[in-house]
C-alpha positions in Angstrom: 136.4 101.2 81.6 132.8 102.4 82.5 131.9 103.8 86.2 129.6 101.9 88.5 126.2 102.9 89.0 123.1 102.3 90.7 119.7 103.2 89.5 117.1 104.7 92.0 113.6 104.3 91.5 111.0 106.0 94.0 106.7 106.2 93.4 105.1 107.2 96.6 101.6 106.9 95.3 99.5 104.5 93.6 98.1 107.8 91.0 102.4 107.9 90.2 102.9 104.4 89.5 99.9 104.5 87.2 100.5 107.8 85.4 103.9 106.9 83.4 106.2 106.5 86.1 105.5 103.2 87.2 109.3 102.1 89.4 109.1 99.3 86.3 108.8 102.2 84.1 111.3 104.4 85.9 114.1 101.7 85.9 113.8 100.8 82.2 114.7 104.0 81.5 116.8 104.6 83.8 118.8 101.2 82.2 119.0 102.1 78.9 120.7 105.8 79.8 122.9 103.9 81.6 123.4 101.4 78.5 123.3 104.3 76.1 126.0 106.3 78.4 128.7 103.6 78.8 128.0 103.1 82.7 127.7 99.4 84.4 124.9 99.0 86.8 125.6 97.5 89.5 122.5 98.0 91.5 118.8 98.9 90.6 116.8 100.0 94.1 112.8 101.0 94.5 111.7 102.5 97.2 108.0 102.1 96.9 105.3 104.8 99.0 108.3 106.3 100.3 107.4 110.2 100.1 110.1 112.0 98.7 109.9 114.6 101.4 111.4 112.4 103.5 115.6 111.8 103.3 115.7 108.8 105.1 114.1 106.2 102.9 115.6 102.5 103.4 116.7 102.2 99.0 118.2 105.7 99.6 119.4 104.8 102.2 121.3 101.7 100.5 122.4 104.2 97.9 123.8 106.3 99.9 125.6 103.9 101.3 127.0 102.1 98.3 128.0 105.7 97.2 130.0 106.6 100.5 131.8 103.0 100.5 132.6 103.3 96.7 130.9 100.8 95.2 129.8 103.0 93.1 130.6 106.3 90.9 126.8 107.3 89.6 123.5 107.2 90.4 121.4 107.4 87.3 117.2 109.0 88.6 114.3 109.0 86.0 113.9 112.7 87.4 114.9 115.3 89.9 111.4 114.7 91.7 112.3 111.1 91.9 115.4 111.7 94.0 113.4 114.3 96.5 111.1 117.2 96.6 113.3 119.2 99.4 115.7 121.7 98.2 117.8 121.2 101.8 118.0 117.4 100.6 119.3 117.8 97.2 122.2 120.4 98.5 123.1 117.2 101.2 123.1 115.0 98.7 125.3 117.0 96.8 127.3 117.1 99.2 127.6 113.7 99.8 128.5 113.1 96.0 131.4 115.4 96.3 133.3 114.3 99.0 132.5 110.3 97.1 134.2 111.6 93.8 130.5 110.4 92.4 128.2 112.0 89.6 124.0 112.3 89.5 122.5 111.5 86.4 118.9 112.5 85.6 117.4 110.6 82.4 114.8 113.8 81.8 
């Protein structure tokens, strides 16, 4: 049986978006890794201008939710940056993954 996950999709800027990580871009990807791994998304969120500084973004938000309440085991990011650009963030979410039994999946 293959875990739940959500992908999580985040371009802050216009310049992103247009250089190769368009959130259409980003998702695709992000799709067929889940395909190609055996995991059943269950939800695809975009924040959209949300600066990844910041780790309170309403689609990470959602995520984090979903994770905490089980509804899902994985959350499948195009790339590290994607998720957030703060050290200090990446160790809460972490954290947060732990104590939810869930895994992070990065497709590069």
């Amino acid at each position: 049986m293959s875990e739940n996950a959500i992908v999580y999709a985040r371009v802050s800027t216009k310049r992103q978006a247009e250089e190769g990580a368009s959130l259409p871009a980003q998702v695709e990807a992000c799709q067929k890794y889940a395909a190609d791994s055996g995991l059943n998304v269950v939800n695809v969120i975009q924040d959209d201008g949300y600066s990844g500084m910041k780790y309170s973004r309403p689609g990470l938000n959602e995520a984090k939710d979903m994770i905490e309440n089980g509804q899902a085991a994985a959350l499948i990011v195009y790339s590290s940056d994607r998720l957030t650009r703060k050290l200090a963030h990446k160790v809460l979410f972490d954290e947060l993954l732990e104590e939810a039994d869930a895994k992070l999946h990065y497709v590069v």
